[in-house]
TITOR-847595 format. One record per residue (C-alpha): residue in one letter; z, y, x. Coordinates in steps of 0.2 Angstrom, whole numbers, padded with zeros to 4 digits, always signed. Layout:
% TITOR-847595
aZYX...
END
This chain:
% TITOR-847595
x+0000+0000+0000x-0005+0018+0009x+0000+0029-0003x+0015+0032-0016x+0021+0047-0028x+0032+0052-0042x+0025+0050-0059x+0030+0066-0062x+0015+0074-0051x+0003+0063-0060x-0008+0066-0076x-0003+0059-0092x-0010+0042-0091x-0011+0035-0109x-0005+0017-0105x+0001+0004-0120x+0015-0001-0112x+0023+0015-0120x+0014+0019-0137x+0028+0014-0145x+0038+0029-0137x+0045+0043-0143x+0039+0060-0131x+0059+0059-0124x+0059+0043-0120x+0041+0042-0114x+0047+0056-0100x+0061+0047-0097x+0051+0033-0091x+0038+0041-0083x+0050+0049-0071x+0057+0035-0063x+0034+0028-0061x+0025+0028-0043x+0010+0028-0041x+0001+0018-0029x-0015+0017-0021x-0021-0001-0015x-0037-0002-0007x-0048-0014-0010x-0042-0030-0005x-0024-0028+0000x-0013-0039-0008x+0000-0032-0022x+0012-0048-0022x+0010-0065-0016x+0015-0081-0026x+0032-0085-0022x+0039-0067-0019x+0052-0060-0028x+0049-0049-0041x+0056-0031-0043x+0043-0023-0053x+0029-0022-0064x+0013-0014-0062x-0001-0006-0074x-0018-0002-0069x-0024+0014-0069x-0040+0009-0063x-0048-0002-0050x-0045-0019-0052x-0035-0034-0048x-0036-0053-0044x-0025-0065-0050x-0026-0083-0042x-0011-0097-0040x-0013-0111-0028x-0021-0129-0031x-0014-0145-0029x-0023-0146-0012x-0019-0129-0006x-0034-0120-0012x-0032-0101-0019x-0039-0104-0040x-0046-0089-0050x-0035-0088-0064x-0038-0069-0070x-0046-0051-0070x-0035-0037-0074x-0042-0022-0078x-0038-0003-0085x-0024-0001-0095x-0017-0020-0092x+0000-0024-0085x+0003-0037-0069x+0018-0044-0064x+0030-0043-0081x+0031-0064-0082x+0043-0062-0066x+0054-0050-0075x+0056-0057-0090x+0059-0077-0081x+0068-0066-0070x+0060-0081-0057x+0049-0077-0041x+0032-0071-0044x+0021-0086-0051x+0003-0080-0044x-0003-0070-0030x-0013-0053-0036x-0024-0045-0023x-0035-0027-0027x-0055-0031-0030x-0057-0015-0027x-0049+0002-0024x-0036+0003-0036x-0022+0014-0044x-0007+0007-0050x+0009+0015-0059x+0026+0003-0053x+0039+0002-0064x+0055-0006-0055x+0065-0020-0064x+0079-0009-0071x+0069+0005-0078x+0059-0009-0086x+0075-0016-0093x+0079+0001-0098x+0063+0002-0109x+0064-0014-0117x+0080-0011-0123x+0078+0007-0131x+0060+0001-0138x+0060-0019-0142x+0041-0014-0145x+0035-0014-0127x+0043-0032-0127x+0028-0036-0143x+0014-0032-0132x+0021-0039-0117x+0024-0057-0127x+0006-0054-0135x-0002-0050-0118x+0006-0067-0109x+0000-0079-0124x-0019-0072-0122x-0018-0075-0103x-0009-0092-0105x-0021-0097-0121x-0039-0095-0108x-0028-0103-0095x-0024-0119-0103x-0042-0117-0112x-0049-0119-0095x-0059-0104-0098x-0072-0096-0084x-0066-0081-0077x-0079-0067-0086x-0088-0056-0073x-0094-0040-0079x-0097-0030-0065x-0097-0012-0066x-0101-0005-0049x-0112-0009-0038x-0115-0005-0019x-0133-0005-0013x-0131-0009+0008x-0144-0012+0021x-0141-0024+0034x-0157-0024+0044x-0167-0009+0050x-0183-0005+0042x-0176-0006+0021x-0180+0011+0011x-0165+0010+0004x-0166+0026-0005x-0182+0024-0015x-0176+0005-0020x-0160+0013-0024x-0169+0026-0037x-0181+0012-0044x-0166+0000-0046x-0157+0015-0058x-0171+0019-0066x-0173+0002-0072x-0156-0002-0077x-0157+0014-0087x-0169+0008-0098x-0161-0010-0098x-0142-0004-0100x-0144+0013-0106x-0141+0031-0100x-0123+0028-0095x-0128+0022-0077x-0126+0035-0062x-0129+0033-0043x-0120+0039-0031x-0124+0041-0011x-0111+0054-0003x-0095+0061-0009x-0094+0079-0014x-0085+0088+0003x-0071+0096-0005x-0064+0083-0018x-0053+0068-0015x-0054+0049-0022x-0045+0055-0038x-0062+0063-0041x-0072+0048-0039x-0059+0039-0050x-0062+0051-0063x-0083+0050-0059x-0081+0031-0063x-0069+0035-0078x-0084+0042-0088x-0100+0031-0081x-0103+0014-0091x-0110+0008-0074x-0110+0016-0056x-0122+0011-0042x-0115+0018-0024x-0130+0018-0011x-0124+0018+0006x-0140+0025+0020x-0133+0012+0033x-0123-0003+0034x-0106+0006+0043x-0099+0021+0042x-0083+0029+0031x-0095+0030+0014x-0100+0013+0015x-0084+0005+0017x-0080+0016+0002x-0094+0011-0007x-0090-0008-0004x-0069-0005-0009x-0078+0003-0024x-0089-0011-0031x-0087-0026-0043x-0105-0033-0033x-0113-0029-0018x-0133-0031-0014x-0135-0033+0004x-0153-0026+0009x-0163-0035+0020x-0181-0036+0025x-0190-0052+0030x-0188-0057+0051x-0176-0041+0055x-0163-0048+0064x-0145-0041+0057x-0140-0024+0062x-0125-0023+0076x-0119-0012+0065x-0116-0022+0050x-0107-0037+0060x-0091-0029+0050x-0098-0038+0035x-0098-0051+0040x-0079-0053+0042x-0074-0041+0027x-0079-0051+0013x-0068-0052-0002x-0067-0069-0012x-0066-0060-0028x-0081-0048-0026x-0100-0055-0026x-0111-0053-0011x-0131-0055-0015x-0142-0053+0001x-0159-0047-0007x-0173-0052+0003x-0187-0038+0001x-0203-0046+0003x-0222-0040+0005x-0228-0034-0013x-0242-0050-0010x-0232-0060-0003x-0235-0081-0009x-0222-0089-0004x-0204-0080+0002x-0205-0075+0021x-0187-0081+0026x-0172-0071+0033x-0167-0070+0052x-0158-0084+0057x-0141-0071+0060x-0142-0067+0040x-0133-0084+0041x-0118-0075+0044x-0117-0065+0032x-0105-0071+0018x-0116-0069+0001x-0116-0079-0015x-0136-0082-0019x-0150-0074-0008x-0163-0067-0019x-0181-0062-0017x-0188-0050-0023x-0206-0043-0022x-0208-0025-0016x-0217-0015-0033x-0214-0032-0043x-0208-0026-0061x-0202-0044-0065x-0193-0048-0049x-0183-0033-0051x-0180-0037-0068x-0173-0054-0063x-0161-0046-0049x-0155-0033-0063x-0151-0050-0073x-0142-0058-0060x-0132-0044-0054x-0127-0039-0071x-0122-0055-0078x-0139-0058-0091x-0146-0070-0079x-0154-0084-0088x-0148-0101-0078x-0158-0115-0084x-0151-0134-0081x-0163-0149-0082x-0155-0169-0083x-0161-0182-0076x-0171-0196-0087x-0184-0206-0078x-0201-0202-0087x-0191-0193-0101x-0190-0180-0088x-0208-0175-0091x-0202-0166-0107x-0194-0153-0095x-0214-0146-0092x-0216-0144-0111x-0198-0135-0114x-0201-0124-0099x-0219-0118-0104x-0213-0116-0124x-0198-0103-0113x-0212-0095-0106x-0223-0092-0122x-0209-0085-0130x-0204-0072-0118x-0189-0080-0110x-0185-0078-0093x-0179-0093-0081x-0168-0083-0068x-0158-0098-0059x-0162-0117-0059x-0155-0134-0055x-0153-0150-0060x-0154-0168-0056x-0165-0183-0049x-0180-0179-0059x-0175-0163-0067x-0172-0156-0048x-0189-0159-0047x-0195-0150-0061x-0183-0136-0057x-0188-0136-0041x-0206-0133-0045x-0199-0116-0058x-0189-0110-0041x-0207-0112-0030x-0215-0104-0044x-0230-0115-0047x-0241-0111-0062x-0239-0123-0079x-0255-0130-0077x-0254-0135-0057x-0238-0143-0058x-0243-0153-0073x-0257-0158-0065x-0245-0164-0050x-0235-0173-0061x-0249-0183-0066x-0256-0186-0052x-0237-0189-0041x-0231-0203-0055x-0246-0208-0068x-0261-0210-0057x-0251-0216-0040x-0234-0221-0044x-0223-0219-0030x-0211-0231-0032x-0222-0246-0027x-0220-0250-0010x-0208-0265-0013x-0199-0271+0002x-0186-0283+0004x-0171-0277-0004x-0159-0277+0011x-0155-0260+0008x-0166-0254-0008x-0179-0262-0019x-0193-0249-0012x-0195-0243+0006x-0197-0225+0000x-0210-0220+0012x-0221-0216-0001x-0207-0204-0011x-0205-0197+0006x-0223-0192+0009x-0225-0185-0007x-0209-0174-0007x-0215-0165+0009x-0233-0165+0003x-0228-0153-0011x-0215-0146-0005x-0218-0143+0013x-0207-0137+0026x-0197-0125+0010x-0179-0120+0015x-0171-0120-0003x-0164-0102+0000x-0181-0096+0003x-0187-0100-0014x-0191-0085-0028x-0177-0093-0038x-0159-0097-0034x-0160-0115-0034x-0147-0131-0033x-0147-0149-0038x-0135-0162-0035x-0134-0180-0027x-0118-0191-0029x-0109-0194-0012x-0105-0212-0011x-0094-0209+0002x-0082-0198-0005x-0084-0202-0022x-0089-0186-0025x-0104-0174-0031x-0114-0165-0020x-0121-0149-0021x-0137-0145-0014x-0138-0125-0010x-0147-0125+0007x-0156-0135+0019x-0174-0143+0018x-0179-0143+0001x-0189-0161-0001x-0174-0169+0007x-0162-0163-0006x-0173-0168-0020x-0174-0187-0008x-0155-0187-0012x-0155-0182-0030x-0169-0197-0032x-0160-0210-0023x-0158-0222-0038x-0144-0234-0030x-0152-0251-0027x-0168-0243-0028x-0173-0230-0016x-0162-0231+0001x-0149-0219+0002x-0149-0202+0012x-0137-0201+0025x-0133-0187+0030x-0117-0179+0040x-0105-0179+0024x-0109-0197+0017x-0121-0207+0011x-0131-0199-0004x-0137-0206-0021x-0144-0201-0037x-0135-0186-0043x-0134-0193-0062x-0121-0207-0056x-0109-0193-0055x-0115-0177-0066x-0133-0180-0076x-0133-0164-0083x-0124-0150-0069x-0122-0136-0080x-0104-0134-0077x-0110-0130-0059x-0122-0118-0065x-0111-0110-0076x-0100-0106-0060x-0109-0094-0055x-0104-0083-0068x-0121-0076-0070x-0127-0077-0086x-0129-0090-0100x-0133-0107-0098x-0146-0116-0105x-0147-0135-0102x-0161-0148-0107x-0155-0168-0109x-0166-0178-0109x-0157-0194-0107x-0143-0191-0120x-0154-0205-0132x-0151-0224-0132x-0161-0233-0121x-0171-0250-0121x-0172-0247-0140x-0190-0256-0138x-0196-0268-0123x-0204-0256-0111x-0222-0268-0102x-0210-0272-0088x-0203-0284-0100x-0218-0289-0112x-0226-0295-0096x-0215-0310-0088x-0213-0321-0106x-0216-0336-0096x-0204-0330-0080x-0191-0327-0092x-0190-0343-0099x-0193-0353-0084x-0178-0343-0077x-0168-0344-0090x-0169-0325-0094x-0167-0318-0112x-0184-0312-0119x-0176-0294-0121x-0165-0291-0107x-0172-0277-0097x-0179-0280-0079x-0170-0274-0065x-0178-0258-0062x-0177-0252-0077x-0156-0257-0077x-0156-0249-0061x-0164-0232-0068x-0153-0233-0084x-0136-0236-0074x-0142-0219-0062x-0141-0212-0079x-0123-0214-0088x-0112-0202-0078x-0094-0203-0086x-0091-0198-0104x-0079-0185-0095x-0089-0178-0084x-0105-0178-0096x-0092-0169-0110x-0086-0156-0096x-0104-0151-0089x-0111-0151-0109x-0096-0139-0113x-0099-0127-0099x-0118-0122-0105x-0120-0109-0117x-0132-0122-0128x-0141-0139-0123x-0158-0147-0134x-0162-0164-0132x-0179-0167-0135x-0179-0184-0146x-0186-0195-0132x-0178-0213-0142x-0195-0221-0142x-0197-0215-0124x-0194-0229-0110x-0187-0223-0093x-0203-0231-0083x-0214-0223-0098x-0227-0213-0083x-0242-0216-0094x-0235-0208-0108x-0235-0192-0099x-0248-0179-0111x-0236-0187-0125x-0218-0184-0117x-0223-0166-0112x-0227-0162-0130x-0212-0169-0136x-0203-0155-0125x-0213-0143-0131x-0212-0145-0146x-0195-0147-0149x-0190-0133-0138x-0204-0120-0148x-0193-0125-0164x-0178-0124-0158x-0181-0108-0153x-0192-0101-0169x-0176-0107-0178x-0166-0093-0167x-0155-0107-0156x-0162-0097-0141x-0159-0078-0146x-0143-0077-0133x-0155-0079-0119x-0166-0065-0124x-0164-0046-0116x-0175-0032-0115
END
């Protein structure tokens, strides 16, 4: 804490800790207040402390986490203008039960425990509000709820020489304007001969501020970063990061977002990727965006501002084709795909949305990858896996190429399941075709990937449908696509029509499945909990009804894809989609 003063200096904060009060007792309390200035990212209290006060938030805000079961810090709570912290301790009168750290430059009026027992006994009131304020927070804790991010200010910094950080700065307000409204102002210096009550009082009466910063140190960029709910980082293409801005690379804050936005070349095909000493820097997604492209910028607006549409695909053998037909029926109607993953087969049809290939290329890809050569056929003998993979291999890298997934126009993940660890894997960097090898590998199969962290499988073994991943982004709504929710093996697929004579001479029954198509199914079934978990965490999920569809159903690829379509163009004539509209 730098800075403390009586209440009695400060303006007459309308907080509702004391609407109840009478004007006496009102001044009464307020003469025993501080108030204090934390800046961005000093702790107020750690967990475990005693507790002599309580704290009401003028402005700025705070972060409030509590430690796991292993040790780790957990998100439980943003607390924001005119909210209390810290009253639980002094009504338990037990040590403090979370650590609260400032997200940004913050003001804060301390009331110490005995003139808080003061208040509660000449108003009871305060002690209604109080009561009503816990049961909120303990009713989303216990609920599980995401954290809601709703960032207000944003810093705009370069990291790299050669950024035009003022004129991307201008184009960036200009179109949040017309997106958010006319309550959005930017900010690049601080008048001379006012103070940071000023700059309180700026924010105070702005929906939204953007603070642009010319360089990437300096008094005014530290400001504008202590300031700011989200922070772009500006790069171009191949500039190795400046000296200057090594300091970010050790000051980030776990509670405020980084984006490193990648400025590419206005005809560029594919992203040009970042300087290997980018790596550094601490940022939640890197994002490309197209200098003079309308729609990239609209996508970074999204993302930034918490409207991004994430889009979440399951795996489903063949049923996965439906993906194409749901994603070209989102792009008829107008609704933008900002973020993608998913698994095993719907990683690679997410993959193809984050590369940015045209409807009618991939579907012919598609086609071609699984209907007219099937890649799965070069059978071996099954020491490790039923096929070799080779040919999987091949055909990864020969549409994929040498892609690093964070040089992809879309934010892009998929998961494997890591056998040795009994855990899922989340793929968020690193070749791209090998992370889509892992999300593949149907144990039993296609052999394993090994890789540094364990042996990786089939990403549906242990979450079919990742949309709890996406949705912890916290960047928009979820919109997740299953297309193996339906029974299987409800009709004999060829597999089976074709071995009558096998079957009976082994003893088999008739209708039993074969074994690849056991294997692909079992791939499949993730745990009712998990599937419950990752379902409840999208905003809404369609299921194409892909019953009479079988797992190994290539040749029915024109009629799969229509399926998708159609489904997905009704579902959202009917209005099921209108949350992932914005203008």
């Amino acid at each position: 804490m730098s800075a403390t003063e009586l209440a009695g200096d400060l303006p007459d904060y309308d907080m509702p800790l004391w609407a109840g009060l009478d004007p006496a007792a009102r001044r009464e309390i307020r003469s025993e207040l501080e108030r204090i200035f934390l800046p961005g990212g000093e702790t107020l209290f750690q967990e475990g402390d005693q507790a002599d006060a309580l704290y009401m938030v003028v402005s700025g805000a705070l972060g409030v986490s509590v430690r796991g079961s292993h040790g780790e810090q957990r998100r439980v709570a943003r607390v924001l203008p005119p909210e209390t912290v810290g009253e639980m301790a002094l009504i338990s009168q037990a040590p403090r039960s979370a650590s609260v750290v400032a997200l940004r430059d913050t003001v804060l009026l301390k009331l110490t425990r005995p003139a808080f027992e003061r208040l509660i006994e000449r108003c009871p009131s305060v002690m209604h509000y109080l009561l009503r304020l816990l049961a909120d927070r303990l009713r989303a804790t216990t609920r599980s709820q995401p954290i809601a991010f709703k960032p207000t200010s944003f810093a705009i910094v370069p990291v790299t020489e050669g950024v035009a950080v003022a004129d991307f700065a201008q184009t960036f307000l200009q179109e949040v304007r017309r997106s958010h409204g006319a309550g959005v102002e930017l900010l690049d210096a601080m008048p001379a001969d006012e103070d940071e009550s000023w700059l309180y009082r700026f924010e105070a009466s702005r929906q939204q501020v953007v603070y642009v910063a010319s360089g990437p140190s300096g008094s005014w960029t530290e400001r504008c970063i202590r300031h700011a709910d989200h922070v772009m980082l500006l790069a171009q293409p191949g500039e190795p990061l400046s000296p200057q801005a090594e300091s970010l690379v050790r000051a980030a804050l776990d509670w405020r977002r980084h984006d490193l936005v990648m400025l590419q070349k206005p005809d560029a095909a594919r992203p040009a990727p970042a300087h290997p000493s980018l790596n550094r820097l601490p940022v939640d997604q890197r994002l490309q965006v197209r200098q003079g492209s309308l729609a990239d910028l609209q996508r970074l607006i999204r993302t930034s501002t918490g409207r991004a549409v994430g889009l979440v695909l399951a795996g489903g053998g063949a049923r996965g084709f439906a993906h194409l037909g749901v994603i070209q029926a989102l792009q008829e109607h107008g609704i933008p795909v900002d973020l993608v993953g998913g698994t095993s087969i719907g990683a690679v049809m997410a993959a193809t949305c984050a590369v940015q290939i045209g409807l009618g290329e991939v579907q012919a890809l598609m086609r071609k990858a699984f209907v007219q050569d099937p890649p799965l056929n070069d059978y071996t003998f099954p020491l490790v896996a039923l096929v070799r993979g080779r040919k999987v291999d091949a055909r990864l890298i020969q549409h994929f190429g040498d892609r690093d997934i964070e040089d992809l126009w879309l934010p892009f993940f998929c998961v494997s399941s890591n056998l040795t660890l009994g855990t899922t894997h989340v793929h968020r960097r690193g070749p791209l075709w090998r992370a889509l090898r892992a999300s593949l590998a149907i144990p039993g199969l296609l052999p394993p990937v090994i890789e540094q962290d364990g042996v990786l499988v089939d990403g549906a073994m242990m979450n079919n449908l990742p949309a709890d991943v996406m949705a912890d982004l916290q960047r928009g709504p979820v919109l997740g696509i299953d297309v193996a929710r339906d029974a299987a093996f409800a009709s004999p697929a060829d597999e089976e029509r074709k071995t009558p004579f096998l079957r009976r001479l082994l003893g088999l029954p008739a209708e039993a499945p074969d074994i690849v198509s056991l294997l692909y199914r079992s791939a499949t079934i993730s745990s009712d909990a998990q599937t419950l978990r990752a379902r409840s965490q999208a905003t809404l999920v369609i299921h194409p009804p892909l019953a009479d569809v079988p797992l190994r159903a290539w040749e029915q690829f024109e009629k799969v894809v229509t399926l998708g379509y159609e489904h997905a163009r009704e579902r959202i004539e009917a209005g099921a989609l209108d949350a992932f509209r914005f203008g």
